[in-house]
matplotlib code that plots the C-alpha trace (Angstrom):
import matplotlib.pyplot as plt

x = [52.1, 49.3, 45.2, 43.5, 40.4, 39.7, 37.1, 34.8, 37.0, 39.8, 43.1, 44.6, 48.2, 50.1, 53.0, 52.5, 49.4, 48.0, 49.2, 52.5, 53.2, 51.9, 54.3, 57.2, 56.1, 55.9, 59.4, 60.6, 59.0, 60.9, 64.4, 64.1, 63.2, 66.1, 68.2, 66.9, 67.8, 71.3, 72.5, 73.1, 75.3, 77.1, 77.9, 79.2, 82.2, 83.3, 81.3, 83.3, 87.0, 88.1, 91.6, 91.2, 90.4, 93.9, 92.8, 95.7, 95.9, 97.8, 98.6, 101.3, 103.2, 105.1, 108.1, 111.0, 110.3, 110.4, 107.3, 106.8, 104.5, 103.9, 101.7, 99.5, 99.0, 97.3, 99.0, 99.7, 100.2, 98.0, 96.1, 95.6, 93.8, 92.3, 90.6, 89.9, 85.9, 85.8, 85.1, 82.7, 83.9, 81.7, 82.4, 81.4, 78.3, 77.0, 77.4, 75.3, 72.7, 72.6, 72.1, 69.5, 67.3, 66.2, 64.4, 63.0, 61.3, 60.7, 58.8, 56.1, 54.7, 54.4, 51.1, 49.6, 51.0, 48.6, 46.1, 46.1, 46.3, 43.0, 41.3, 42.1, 44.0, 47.5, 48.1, 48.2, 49.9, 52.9, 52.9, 53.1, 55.2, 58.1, 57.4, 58.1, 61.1, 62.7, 62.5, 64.1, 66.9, 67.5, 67.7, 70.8, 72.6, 72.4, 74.4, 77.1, 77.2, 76.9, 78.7, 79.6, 77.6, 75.4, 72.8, 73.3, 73.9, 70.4, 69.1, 70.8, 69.0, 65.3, 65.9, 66.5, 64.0, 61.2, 62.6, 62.3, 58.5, 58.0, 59.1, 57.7, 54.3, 55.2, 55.6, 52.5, 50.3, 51.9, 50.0, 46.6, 47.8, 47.8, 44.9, 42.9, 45.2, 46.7, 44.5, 45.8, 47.7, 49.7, 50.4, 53.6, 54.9, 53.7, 54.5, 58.3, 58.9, 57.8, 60.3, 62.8, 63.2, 64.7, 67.5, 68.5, 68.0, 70.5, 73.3, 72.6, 72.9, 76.1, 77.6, 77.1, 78.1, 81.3, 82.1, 81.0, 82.8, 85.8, 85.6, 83.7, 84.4, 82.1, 80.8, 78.3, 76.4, 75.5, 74.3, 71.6, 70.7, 70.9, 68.5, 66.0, 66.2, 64.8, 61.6, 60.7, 60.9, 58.6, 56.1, 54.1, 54.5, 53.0, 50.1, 49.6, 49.6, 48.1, 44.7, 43.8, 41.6, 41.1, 37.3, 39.2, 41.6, 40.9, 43.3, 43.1, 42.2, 38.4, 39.8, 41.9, 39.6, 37.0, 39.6, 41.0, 37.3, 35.6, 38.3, 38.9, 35.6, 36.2, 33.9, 36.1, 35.8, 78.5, 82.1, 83.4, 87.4, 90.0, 88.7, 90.5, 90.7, 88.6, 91.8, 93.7, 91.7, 93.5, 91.0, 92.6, 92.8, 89.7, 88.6, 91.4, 90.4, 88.7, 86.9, 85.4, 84.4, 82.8, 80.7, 79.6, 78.8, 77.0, 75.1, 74.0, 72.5, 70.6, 69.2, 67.9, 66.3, 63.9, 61.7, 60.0, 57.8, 55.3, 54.1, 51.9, 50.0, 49.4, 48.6, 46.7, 45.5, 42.3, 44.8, 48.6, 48.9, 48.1, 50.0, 53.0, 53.3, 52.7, 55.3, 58.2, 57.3, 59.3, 62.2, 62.7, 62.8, 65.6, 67.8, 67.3, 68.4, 70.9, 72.3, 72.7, 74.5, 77.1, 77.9, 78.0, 80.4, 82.5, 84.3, 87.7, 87.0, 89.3, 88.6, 87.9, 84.8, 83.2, 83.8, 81.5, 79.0, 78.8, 78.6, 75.5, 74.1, 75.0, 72.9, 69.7, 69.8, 69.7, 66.9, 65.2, 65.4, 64.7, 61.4, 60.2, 61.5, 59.2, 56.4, 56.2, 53.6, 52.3, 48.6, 45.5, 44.3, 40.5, 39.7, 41.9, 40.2, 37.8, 35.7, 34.3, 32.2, 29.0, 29.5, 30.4, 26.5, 26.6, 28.5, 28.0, 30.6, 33.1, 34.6, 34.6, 36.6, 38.9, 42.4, 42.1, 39.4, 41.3, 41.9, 43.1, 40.8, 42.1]
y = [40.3, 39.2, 39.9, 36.7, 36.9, 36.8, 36.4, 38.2, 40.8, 41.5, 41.9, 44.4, 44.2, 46.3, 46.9, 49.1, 50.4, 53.9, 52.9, 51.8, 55.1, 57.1, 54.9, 56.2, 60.0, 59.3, 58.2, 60.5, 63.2, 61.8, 61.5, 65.4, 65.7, 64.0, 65.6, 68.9, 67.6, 67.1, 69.7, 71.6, 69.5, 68.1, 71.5, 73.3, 70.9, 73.1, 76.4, 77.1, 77.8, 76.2, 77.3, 80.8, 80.4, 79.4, 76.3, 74.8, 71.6, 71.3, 67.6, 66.2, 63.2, 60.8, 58.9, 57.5, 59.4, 62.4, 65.3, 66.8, 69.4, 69.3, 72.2, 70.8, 73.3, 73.0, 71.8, 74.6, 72.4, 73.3, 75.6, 78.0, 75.7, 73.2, 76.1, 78.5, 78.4, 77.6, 81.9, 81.3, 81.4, 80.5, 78.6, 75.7, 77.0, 79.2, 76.2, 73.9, 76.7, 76.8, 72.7, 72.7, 75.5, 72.8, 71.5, 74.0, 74.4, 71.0, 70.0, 73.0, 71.2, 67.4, 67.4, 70.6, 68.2, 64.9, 67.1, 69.7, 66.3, 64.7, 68.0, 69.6, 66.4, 65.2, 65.9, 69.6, 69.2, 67.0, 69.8, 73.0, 72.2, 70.5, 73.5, 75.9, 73.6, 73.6, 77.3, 77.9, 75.5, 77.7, 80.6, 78.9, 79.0, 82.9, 83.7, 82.9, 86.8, 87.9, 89.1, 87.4, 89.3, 88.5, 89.4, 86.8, 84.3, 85.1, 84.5, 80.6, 80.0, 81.7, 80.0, 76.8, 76.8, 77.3, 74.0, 72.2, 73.7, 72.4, 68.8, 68.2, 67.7, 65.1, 62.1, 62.5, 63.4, 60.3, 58.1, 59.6, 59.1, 55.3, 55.3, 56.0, 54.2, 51.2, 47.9, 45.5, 43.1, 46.0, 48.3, 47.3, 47.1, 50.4, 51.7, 50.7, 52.0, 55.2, 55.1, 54.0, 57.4, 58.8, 56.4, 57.2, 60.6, 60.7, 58.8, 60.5, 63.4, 62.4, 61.0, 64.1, 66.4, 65.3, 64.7, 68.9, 69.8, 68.9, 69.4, 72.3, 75.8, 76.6, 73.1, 73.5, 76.0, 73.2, 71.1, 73.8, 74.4, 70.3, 69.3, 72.4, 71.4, 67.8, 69.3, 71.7, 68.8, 66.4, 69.4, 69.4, 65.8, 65.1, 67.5, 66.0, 62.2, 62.1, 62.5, 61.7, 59.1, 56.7, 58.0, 61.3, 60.2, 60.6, 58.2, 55.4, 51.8, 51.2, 47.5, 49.1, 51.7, 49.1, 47.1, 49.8, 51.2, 48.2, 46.7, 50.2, 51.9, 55.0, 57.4, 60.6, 63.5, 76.7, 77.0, 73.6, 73.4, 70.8, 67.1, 65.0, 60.9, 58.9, 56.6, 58.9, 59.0, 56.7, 53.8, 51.4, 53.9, 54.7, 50.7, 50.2, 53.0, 51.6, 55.3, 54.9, 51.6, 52.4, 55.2, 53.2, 50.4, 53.7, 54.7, 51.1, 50.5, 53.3, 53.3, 49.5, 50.8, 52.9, 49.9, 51.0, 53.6, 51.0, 49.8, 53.1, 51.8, 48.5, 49.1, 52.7, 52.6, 55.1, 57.8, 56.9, 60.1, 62.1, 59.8, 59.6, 63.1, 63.0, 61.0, 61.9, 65.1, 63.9, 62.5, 65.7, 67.2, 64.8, 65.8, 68.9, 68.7, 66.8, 69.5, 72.0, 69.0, 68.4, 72.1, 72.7, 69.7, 69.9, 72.7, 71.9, 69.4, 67.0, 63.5, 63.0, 65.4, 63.6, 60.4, 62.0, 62.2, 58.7, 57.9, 59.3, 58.3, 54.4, 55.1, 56.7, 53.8, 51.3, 52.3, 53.1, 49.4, 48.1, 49.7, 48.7, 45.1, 45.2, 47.1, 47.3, 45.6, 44.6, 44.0, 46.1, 48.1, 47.9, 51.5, 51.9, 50.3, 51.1, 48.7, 48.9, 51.5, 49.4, 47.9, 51.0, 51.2, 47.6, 48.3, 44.4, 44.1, 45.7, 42.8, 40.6, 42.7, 40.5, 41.6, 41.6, 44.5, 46.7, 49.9, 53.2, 56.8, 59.7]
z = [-79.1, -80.8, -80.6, -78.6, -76.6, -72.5, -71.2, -74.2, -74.2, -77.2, -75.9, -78.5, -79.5, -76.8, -79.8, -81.3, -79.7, -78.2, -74.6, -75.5, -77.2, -74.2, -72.3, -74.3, -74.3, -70.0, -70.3, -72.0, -70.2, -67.2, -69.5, -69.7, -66.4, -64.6, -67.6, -66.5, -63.1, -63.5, -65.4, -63.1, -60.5, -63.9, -64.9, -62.2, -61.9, -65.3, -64.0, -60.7, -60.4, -57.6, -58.3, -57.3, -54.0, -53.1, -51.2, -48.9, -47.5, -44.7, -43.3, -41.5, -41.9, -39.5, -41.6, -39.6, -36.5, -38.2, -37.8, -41.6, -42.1, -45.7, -47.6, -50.5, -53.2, -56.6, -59.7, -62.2, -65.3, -68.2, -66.0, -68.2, -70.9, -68.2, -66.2, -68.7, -68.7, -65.0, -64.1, -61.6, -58.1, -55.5, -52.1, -51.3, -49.1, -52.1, -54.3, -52.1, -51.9, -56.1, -56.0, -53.1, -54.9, -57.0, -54.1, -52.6, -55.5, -56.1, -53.0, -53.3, -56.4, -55.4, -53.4, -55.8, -59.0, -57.9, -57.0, -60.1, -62.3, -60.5, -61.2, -64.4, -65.8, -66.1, -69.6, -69.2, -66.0, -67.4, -70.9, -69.1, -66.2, -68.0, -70.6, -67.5, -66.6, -70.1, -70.4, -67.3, -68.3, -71.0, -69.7, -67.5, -70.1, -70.5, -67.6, -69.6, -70.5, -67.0, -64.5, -61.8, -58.7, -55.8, -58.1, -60.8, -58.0, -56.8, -60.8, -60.9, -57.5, -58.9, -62.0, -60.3, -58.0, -60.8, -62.8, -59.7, -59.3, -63.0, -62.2, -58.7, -60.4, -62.7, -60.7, -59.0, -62.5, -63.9, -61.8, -62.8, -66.5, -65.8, -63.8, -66.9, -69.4, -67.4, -67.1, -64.1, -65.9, -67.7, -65.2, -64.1, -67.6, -68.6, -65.0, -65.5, -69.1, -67.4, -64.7, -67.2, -68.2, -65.2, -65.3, -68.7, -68.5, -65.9, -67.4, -70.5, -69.2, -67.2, -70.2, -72.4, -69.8, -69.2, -72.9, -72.9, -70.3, -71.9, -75.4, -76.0, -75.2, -72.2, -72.3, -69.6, -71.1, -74.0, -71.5, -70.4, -74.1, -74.8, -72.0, -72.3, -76.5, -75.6, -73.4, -76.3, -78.8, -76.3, -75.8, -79.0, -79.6, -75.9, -76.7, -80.1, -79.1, -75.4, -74.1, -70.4, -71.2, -73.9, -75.1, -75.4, -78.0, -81.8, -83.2, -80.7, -82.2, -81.1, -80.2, -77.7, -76.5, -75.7, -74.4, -71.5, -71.3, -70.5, -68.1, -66.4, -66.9, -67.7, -69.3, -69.4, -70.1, -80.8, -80.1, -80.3, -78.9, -80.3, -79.5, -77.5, -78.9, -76.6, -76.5, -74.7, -71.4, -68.7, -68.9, -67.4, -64.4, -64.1, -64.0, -61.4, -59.0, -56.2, -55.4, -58.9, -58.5, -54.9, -56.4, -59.5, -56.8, -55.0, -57.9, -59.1, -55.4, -55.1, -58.8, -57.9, -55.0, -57.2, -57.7, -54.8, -57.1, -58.6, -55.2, -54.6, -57.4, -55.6, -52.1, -52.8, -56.2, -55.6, -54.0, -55.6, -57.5, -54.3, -51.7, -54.2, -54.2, -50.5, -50.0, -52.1, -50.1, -47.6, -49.7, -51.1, -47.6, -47.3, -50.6, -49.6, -45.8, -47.6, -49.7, -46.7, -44.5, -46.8, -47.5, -43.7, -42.8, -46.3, -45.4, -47.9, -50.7, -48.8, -48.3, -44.0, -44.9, -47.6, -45.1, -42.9, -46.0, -47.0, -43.4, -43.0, -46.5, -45.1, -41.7, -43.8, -46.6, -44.1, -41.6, -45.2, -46.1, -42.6, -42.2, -45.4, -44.9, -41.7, -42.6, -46.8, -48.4, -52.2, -50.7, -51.8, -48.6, -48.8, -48.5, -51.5, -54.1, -56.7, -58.3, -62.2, -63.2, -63.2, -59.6, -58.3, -56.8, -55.0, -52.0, -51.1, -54.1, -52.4, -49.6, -52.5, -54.9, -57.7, -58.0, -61.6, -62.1, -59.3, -61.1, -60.3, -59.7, -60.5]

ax = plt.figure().add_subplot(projection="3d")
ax.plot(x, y, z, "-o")
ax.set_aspect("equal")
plt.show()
């Protein structure tokens, strides 16, 4: 994208450029979060030993008039080698408890996170909470050596809780990053290569996971020591490269400095086991499975629906950071609820029970959807808005505003 001139002001190249880069870092901050995220749920499919609890099924069948009643028991074929790392054996309730903890955590930091990022600034915000986070991670991957008590169960769920308290900040504190490097025109842009992050995180992190889980020797504990690896590699390059405005920044292009200042205003201040060839996994299974399909179908919806994020920066742009973090409050509230419901109706991993789950998830998703439909909105409220620096004295300006010099305050 080349330089050209609007309006007396030179429109630097936005690649490469400072903004862009900060883009990435913000992505890939989120990558590690939602990497972070999800190692957990990915590994304890390979931490718990489901086996040992001796689950029965019991069902009965009417064939020709005949009453059968028919005792499903678990396979023993290649236990030994297919269950081998799976020692841990927790229920299904004390599961649910280890996956909620992330939440708990999680939702004590949103509203502190906007806040702590409007008053001290986001950069140290986003460095020393996903530092916190990626520690913690790490030391998941210690309880390896442990032994498997009440005690150590109480260590996952501390130790989960505190990554959750790292990454409910972020969000929020990303907002006030692009309220001091985001001009109008490139807010969505830089707004969406930001969220982008969380998406690949997660399938990353799926992805790797799995591959983990089955090929290496305690897999799941390389997924702790992978995803807390990528947040110590991100921490000195975000401290390095990001400022939280563009007069802070030392190596910024003066072009581009004049460019956001003058539109925005601111002033600122390993064991490895024996690998199994991908070409012997049942692929043409997997594509044929309509339960497969359905959850892919599942997971595409719901990752479309995120879109939702960038409109805080249009309707509140004065407050997003805070609101954001106000409002994904509440969502957490909801995973979290979430968490608890299905460990309190899944009482055997059998399939009427998970019905009951996707049930509700259909109810929720819709009234979601409907209340936006009838009340969402990509209009500026008025008493949101913030007008440049050198009109910010001329209150007469203010019912006259032009969309193009709306910008955010942190």
């Amino acid at each position: 994208m080349a330089s050209e001139t609007i309006e007396n002001i030179t429109t630097p190249r936005f690649i490469p450029s400072t903004r862009f880069i900060i883009g990435l870092l913000v992505s890939f901050a989120f990558f590690n979060q939602y990497a972070q995220r999800q190692a957990l749920p990915i590994g304890i499919v390979c931490m718990v030993n489901r086996t040992s609890n001796n689950i029965q099924v019991n069902s009965t069948l009417y064939m020709a008039r005949m009453e059968y009643n028919t005792t499903v028991k678990p396979s023993t074929k290649d236990t030994a080698q297919i269950f081998k790392e799976k020692r841990f054996r927790w229920n299904e309730f004390e599961q649910q408890m280890i996956l909620g903890a992330y939440w708990a955590g999680y939702i004590l930091t949103l509203v502190p996170g906007g806040w702590l990022s409007m008053s001290i600034g986001a950069k140290q915000v986003f460095a020393y909470c996903l530092l916190t986070s990626s520690l913690a991670t790490l030391a998941l991957s210690t309880i390896y050596t442990m032994a498997e008590t009440q005690l150590l169960l109480i260590l996952i769920i501390v130790l989960r809780i505190i990554v959750g308290l790292g990454h409910g900040a972020l969000f929020p504190a990303s907002y006030t990053i692009w309220a001091s490097w985001a001009v109008p025109s490139e807010r969505g842009t830089l707004t969406s290569i930001s969220f982008s992050g969380t998406h690949v995180g997660t399938s990353t992190m799926m992805l790797i996971g799995g591959i983990f889980c089955r090929y290496l020797n305690s897999g799941w504990m390389y997924v702790f020591i992978l995803s807390g690896i990528f947040g110590l590699i991100w921490f000195p390059l975000w401290l390095w490269l990001v400022t939280d405005s563009p007069r802070e920044h030392k190596k910024i292009n003066q072009i581009e400095r004049d460019y956001i200042c003058s539109i925005i205003g601111r002033k600122g201040n390993t064991k490895s086991g024996q690998l199994i060839p991908l070409s012997s996994l049942p692929w043409k299974k997997i594509v044929r499975s309509k339960p497969v399909i359905a959850l892919f179908v599942t997971h595409s919806c719901f990752g479309y629906g995120s879109g939702y994020v960038v409109n805080f920066a249009d309707i509140v742009p004065a407050y997003s950071s805070l609101l954001f973090g106000l409002s994904i409050t509440f969502g957490s509230l909801a995973s979290l609820s979430a968490n608890f419901l299905a460990g309190f109706i899944i009482k055997q991993p059998i399939l009427s029970d998970w019905q009951y789950i996707f049930i509700i998830f259909i109810f929720v998703y819709t009234i979601g959807g409907l209340v936006y439909l009838v009340f969402g909105s990509a209009i500026p409220r008025k008493w949101a808005l913030v007008v440049r620096e050198e009109h910010n004295t001329n209150n007469e300006n203010e019912a006259s505003i032009d969309p193009s010099e709306i910008m955010l305050k942190t």
